[in-house]
Backbone as a chain_set.jsonl record, in Angstrom:
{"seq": "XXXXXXXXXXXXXXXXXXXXXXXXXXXXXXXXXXXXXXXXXXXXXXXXXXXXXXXXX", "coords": {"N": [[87.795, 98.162, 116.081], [87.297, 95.414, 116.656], [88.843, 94.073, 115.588], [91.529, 93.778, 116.134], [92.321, 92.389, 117.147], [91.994, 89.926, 115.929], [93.291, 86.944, 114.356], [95.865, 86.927, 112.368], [95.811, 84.83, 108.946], [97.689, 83.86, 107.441], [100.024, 83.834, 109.38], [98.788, 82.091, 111.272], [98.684, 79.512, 109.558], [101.361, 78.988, 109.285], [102.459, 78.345, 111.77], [100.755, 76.026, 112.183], [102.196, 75.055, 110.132], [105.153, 74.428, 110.708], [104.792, 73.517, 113.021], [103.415, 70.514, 112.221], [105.831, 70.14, 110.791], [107.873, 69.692, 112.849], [107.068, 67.971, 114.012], [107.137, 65.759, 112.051], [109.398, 65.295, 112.007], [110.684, 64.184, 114.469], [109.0, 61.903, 114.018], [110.752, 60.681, 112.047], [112.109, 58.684, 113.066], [110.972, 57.137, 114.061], [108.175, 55.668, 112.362], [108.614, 56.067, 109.221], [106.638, 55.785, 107.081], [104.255, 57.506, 108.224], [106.081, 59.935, 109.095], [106.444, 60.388, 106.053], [104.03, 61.161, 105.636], [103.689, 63.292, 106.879], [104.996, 65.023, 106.191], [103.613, 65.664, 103.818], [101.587, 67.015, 103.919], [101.992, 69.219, 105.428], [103.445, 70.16, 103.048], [101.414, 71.111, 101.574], [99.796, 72.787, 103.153], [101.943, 74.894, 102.915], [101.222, 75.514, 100.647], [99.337, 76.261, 100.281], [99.398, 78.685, 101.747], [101.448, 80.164, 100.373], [99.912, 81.063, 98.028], [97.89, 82.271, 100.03], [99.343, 84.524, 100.014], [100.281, 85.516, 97.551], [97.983, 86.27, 96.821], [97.311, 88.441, 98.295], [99.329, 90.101, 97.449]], "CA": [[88.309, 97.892, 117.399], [87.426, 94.033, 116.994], [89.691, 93.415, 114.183], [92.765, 93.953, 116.761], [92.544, 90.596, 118.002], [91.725, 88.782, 114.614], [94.844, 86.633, 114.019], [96.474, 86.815, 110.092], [95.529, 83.618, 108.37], [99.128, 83.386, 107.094], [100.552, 83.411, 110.789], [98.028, 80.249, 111.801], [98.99, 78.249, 108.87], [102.392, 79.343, 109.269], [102.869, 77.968, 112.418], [100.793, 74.851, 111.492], [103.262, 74.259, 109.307], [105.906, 74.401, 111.674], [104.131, 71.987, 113.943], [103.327, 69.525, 111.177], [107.274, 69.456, 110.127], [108.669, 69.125, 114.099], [106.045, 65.94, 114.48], [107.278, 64.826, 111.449], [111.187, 64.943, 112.03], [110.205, 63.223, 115.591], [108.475, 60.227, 113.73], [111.307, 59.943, 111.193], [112.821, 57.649, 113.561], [109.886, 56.037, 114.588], [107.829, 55.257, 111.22], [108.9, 56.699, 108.236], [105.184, 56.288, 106.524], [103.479, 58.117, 108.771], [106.653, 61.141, 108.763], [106.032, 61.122, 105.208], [102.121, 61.981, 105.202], [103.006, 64.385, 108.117], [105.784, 66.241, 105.169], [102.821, 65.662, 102.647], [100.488, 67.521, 104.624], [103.163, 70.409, 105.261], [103.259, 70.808, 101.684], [99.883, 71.392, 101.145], [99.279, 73.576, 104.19], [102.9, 75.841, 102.382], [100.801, 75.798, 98.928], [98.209, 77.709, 101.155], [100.281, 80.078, 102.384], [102.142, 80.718, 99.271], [98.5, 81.715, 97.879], [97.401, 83.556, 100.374], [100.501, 85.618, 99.914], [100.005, 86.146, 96.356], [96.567, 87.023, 97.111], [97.542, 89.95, 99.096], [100.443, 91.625, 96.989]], "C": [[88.394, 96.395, 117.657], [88.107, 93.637, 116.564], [91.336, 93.419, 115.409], [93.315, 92.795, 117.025], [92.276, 89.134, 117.105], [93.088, 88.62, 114.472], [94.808, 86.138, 112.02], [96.321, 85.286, 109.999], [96.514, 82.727, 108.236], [99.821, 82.506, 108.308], [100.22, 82.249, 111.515], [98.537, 79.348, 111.151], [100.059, 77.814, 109.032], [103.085, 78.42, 110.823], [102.147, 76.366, 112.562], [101.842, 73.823, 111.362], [104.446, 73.609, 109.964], [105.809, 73.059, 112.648], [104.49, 70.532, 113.424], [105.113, 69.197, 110.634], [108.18, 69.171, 111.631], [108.129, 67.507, 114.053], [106.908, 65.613, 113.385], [108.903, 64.347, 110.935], [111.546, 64.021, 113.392], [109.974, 62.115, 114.895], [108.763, 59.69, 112.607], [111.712, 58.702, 111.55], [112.031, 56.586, 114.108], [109.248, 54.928, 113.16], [107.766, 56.259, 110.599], [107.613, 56.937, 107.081], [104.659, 57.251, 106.62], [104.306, 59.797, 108.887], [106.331, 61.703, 107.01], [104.355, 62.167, 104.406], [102.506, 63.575, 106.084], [103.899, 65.619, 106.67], [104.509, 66.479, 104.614], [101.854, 66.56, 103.346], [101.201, 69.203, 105.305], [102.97, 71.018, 104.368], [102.083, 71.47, 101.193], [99.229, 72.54, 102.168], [100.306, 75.584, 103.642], [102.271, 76.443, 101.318], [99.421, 76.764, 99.494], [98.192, 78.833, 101.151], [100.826, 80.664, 101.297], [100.81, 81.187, 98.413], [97.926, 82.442, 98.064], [98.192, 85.2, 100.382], [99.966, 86.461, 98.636], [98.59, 86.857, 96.271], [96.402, 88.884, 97.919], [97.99, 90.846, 98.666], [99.41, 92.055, 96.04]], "O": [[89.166, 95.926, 118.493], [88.363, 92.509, 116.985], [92.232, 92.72, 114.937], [94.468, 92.372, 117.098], [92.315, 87.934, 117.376], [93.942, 89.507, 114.44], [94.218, 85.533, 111.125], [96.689, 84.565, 110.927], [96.581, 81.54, 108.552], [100.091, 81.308, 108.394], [100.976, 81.548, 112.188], [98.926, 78.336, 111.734], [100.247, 76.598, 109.024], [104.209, 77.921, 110.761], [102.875, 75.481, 113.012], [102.227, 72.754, 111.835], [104.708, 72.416, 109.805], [106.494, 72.059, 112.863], [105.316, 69.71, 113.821], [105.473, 68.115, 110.17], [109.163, 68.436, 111.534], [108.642, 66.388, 114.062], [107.794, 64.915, 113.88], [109.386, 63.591, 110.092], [112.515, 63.261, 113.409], [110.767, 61.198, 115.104], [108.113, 58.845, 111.991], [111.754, 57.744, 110.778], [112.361, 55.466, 114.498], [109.659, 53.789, 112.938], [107.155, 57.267, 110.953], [107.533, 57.934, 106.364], [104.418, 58.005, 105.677], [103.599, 60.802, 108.815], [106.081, 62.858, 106.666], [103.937, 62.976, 103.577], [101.878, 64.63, 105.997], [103.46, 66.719, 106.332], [104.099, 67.611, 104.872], [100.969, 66.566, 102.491], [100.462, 70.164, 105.524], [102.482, 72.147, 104.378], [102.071, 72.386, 100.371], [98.174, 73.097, 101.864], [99.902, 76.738, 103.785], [102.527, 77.591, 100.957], [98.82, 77.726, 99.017], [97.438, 79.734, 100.782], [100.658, 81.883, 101.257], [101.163, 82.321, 98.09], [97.38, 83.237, 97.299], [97.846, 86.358, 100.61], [99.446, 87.577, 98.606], [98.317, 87.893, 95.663], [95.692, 89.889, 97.949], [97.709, 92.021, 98.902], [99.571, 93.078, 95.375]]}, "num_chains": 1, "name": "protein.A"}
């Protein structure tokens, strides 16, 4: 009955990710350093997700 309200791991990172790549199309135009850590940090949050996937099938 508690598990109803536990959110999927995937779905958190997933939207993370999301986050992490709006900020970092915003602060292409600003500094381009700091957009590329925010991609780099995307990537690494995708290599997660693509994990926990395989982990599941």
């Amino acid at each position: 009955m508690f598990g109803l309200f536990k959110k999927n791991p995937v779905e958190k990172l997933q939207k993370e990710h999301a986050d992490l790549l709006a900020r970092a199309h915003k602060m292409s135009s600003v500094d381009r350093t700091k957009s590329d850590a925010l991609v780099a940090q995307a990537a690494d949050i995708e290599a997660r997700i693509v994990e926990l996937q395989d982990q599941g099938s």
